[in-house]
C-alpha positions as a LaTeX table, in Angstrom:
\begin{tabular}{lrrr}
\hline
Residue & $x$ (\AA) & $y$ (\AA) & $z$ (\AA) \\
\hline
Unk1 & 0.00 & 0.00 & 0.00 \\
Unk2 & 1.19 & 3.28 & $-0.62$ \\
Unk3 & 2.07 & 5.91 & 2.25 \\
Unk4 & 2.10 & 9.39 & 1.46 \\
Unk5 & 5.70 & 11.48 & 0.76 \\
Unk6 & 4.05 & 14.64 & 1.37 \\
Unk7 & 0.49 & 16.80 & 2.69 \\
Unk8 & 0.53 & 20.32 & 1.93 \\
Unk9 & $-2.80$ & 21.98 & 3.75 \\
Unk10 & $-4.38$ & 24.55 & 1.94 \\
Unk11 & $-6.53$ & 26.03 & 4.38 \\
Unk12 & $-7.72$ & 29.35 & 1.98 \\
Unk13 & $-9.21$ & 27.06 & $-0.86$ \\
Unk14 & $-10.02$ & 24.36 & 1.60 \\
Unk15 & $-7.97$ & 21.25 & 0.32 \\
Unk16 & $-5.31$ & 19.07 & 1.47 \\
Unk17 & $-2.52$ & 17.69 & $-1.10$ \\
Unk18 & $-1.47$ & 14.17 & $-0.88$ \\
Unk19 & 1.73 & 13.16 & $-2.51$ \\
Unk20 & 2.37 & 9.28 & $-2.05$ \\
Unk21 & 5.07 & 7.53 & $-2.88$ \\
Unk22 & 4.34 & 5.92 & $-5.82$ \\
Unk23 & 3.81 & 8.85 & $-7.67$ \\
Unk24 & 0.34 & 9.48 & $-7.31$ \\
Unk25 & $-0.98$ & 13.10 & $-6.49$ \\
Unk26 & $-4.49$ & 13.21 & $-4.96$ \\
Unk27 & $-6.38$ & 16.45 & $-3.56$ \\
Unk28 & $-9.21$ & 16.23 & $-1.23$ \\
Unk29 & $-11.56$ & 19.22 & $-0.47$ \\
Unk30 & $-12.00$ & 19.50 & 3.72 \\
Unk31 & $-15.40$ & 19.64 & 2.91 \\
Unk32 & $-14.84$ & 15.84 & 1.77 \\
Unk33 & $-12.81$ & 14.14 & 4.17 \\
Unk34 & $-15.11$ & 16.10 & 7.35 \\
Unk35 & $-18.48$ & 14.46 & 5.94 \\
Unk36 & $-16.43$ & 11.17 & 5.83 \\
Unk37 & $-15.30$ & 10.94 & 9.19 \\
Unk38 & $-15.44$ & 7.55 & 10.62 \\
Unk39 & $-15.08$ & 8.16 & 14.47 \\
Unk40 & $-17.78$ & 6.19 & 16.49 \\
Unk41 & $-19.98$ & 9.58 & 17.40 \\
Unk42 & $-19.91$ & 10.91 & 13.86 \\
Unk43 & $-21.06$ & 7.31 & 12.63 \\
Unk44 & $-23.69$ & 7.24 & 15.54 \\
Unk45 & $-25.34$ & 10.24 & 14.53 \\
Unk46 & $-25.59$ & 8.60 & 10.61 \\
Unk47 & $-27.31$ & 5.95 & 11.99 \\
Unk48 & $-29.71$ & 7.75 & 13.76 \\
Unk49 & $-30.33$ & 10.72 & 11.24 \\
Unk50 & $-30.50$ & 8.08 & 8.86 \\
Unk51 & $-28.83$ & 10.44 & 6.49 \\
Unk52 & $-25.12$ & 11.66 & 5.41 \\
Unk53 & $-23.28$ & 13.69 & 7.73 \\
Unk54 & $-23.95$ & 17.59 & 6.73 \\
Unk55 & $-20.83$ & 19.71 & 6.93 \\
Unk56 & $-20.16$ & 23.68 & 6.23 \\
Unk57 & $-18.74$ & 24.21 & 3.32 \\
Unk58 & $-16.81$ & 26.50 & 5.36 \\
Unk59 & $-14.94$ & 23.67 & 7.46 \\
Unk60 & $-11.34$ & 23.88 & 7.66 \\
Unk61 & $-8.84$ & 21.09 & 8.32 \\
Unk62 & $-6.65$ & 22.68 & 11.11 \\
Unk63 & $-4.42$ & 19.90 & 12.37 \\
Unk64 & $-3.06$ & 17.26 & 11.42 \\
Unk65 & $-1.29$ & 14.30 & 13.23 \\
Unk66 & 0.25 & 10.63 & 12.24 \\
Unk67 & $-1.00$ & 7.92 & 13.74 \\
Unk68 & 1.80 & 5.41 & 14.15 \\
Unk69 & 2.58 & 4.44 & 10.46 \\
Unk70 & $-0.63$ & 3.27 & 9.34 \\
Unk71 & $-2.83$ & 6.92 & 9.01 \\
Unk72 & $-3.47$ & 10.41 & 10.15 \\
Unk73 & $-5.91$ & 12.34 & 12.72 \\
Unk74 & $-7.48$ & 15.06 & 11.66 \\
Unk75 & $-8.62$ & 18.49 & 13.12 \\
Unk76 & $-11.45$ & 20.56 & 11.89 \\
Unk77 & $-12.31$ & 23.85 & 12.44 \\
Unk78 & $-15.73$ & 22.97 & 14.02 \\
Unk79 & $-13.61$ & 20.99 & 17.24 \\
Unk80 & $-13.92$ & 17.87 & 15.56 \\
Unk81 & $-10.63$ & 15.56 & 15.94 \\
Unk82 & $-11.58$ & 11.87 & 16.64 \\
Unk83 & $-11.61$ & 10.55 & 13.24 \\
Unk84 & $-8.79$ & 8.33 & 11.94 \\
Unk85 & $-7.94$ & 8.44 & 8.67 \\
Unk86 & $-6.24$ & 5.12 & 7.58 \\
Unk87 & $-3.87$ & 5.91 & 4.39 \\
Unk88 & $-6.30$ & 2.84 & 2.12 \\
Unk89 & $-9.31$ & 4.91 & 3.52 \\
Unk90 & $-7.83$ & 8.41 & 2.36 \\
Unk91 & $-6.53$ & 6.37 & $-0.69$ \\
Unk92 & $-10.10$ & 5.56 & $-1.73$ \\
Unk93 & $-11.43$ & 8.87 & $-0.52$ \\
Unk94 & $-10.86$ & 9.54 & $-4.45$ \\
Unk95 & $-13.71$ & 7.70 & $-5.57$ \\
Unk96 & $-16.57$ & 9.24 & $-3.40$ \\
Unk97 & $-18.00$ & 12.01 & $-5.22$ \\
Unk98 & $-17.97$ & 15.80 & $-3.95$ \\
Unk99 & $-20.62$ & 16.43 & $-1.15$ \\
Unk100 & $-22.81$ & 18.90 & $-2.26$ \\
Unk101 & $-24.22$ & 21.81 & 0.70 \\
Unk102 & $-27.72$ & 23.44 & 0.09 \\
Unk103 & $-28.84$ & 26.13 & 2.19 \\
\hline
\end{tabular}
């Protein structure tokens, strides 16, 4: 599996940068990886809305943290830091389309 070489964090437009190391260059909006958090509260309240997680499209990633060598914690703007974000989940983060925000 491939580990990232690099994040750059671009808080203004709202997207991190993943380099990994085999070559691949991926950018996720913080919009993205916040309405994909997998922490036990944030899947809890899924369950129970019985719908997606809504997210501001004005969350920012603030922090970020490794988690021994397997993934990374992540810090939002709204307080939010329990989610774990193994590198095959960010990997495949990719795939999932764009959350869209209505007001």
């Amino acid at each position: 599996m491939p580990t990232p070489s690099k994040l750059t964090n671009q808080i203004n437009s709202g997207q991190l940068t993943i380099d990994w190391d085999d070559g691949t260059q991926q950018v996720l909006s913080h919009l993205l990886l916040r309405s994909h958090c997998q922490c036990a509260d944030c899947k809890k309240w899924q369950r129970d809305a019985r719908q997606a997680l809504v997210v501001s499209p004005e969350i920012r990633l603030t922090g970020i943290e490794p988690v021994g060598h397997y993934g990374l914690q992540l810090h939002f703007s709204d307080g939010h830091k329990r989610g774990i974000y193994p590198w095959p989940y960010l990997r495949g983060l990719s795939e999932v389309p764009e959350p869209t925000w209505e007001r």
